[in-house]
C-alpha positions in Angstrom: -24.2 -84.3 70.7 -25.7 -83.7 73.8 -27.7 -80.2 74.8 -25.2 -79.9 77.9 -22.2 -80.5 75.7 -23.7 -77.9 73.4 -24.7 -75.0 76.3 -21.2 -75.7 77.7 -19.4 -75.6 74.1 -21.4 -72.0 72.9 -20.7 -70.6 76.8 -17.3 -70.9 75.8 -17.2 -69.1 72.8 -19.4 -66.2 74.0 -16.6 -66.1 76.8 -13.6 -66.0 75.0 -14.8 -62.9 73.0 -18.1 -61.4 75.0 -18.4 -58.1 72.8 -18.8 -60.1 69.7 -22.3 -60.4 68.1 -22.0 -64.1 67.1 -24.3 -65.8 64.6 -25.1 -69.4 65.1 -24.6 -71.2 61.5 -24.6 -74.8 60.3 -21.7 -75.7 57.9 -22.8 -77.0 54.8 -21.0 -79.2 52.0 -20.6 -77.0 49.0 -17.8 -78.4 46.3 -16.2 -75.8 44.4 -17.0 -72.5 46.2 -14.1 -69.9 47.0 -14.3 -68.1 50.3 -16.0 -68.3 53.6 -17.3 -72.2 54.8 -20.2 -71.8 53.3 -23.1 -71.8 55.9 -27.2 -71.3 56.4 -28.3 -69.2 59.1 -30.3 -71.0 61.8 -33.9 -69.6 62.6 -34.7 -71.5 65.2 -35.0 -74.5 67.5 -37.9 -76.7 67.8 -38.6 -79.2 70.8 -39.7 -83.1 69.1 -42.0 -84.3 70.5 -43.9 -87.9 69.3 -41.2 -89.8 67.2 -38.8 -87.0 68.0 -39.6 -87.0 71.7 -36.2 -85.9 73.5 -34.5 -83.9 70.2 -34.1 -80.6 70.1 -34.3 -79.8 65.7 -32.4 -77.0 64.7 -33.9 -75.0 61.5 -32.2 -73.5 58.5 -33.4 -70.5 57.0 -32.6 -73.1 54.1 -34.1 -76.5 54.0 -30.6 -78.9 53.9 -30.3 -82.5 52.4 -28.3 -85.9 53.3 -26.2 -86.8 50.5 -24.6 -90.7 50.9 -21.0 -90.7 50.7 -21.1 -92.2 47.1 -22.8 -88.9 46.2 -20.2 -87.2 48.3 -17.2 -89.3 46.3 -19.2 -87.9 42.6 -19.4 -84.5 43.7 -16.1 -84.1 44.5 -14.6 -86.2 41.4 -17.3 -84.3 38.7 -15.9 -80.5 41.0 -12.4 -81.8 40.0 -13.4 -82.2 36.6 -15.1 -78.7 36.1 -18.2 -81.4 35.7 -22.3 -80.3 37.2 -23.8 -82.2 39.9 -26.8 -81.2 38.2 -25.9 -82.7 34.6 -24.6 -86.2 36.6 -28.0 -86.1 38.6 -30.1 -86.1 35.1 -27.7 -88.6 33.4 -28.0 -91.0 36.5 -32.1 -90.1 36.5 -32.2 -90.5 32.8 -29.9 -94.0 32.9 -32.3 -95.3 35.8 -35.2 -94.6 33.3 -33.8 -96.2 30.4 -32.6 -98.9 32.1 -36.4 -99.5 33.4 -37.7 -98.7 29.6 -35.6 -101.8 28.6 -37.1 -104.3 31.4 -40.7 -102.9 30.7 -40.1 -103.9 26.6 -38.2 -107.4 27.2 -41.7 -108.1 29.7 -44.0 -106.7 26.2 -41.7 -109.0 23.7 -42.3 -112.0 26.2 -46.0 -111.5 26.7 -45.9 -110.7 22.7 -44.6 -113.7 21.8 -47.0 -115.9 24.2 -50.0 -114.1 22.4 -48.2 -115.3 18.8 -47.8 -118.8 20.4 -51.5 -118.9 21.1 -53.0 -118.0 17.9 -51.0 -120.2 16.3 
């Protein structure tokens, strides 16, 4: 988006209702919560400069994260489910460990066995 589209887009909020104090939020994905979109506050808005040379970086009184839409799809499903992110996170950390456990032993039994072949 654009700054002008975003300037021309908050002018007409503040128009359609001028007496209102508004508070500028950004939406964030929450599975499972009852109420209001939940939202963090924004604190401010820094100029890049550098890499981010022509961006205008909005920031959270919360620091936000980019999930992939497989971890989007998971989320959803383990909600449904009455399932934790949290508990699928440490089985898919502690299945990614494991399964690098298991290459690290097949590499000792090969370099085992070429040790055995030598003495022998």
């Amino acid at each position: 988006m654009q700054i002008e589209e975003t300037i021309e887009q908050l002018s007409g909020v503040i128009l359609r209702e001028p007496n209102r104090e508004w508070k500028l939020v950004v939406k964030v994905f929450n599975p499972g919560t009852m109420g209001g979109t939940p939202c963090v506050a924004v604190k401010g808005l820094n100029v890049g400069f550098d890499w981010d040379n022509g961006k205008v970086m909005i920031e959270t009184d919360l620091p936000l994260t980019t999930l992939t839409s497989e971890d989007v799809a998971v989320i959803h499903k383990s909600a449904k489910e009455g399932q934790s992110w949290h508990a699928f996170q440490s089985y898919k950390k502690q299945a990614e460990r494991i399964k690098s456990l298991e290459a690290e032993l097949a590499y000792l039994k090969i370099e085992l066995n070429g040790i055995k072949n030598e003495t022998r």
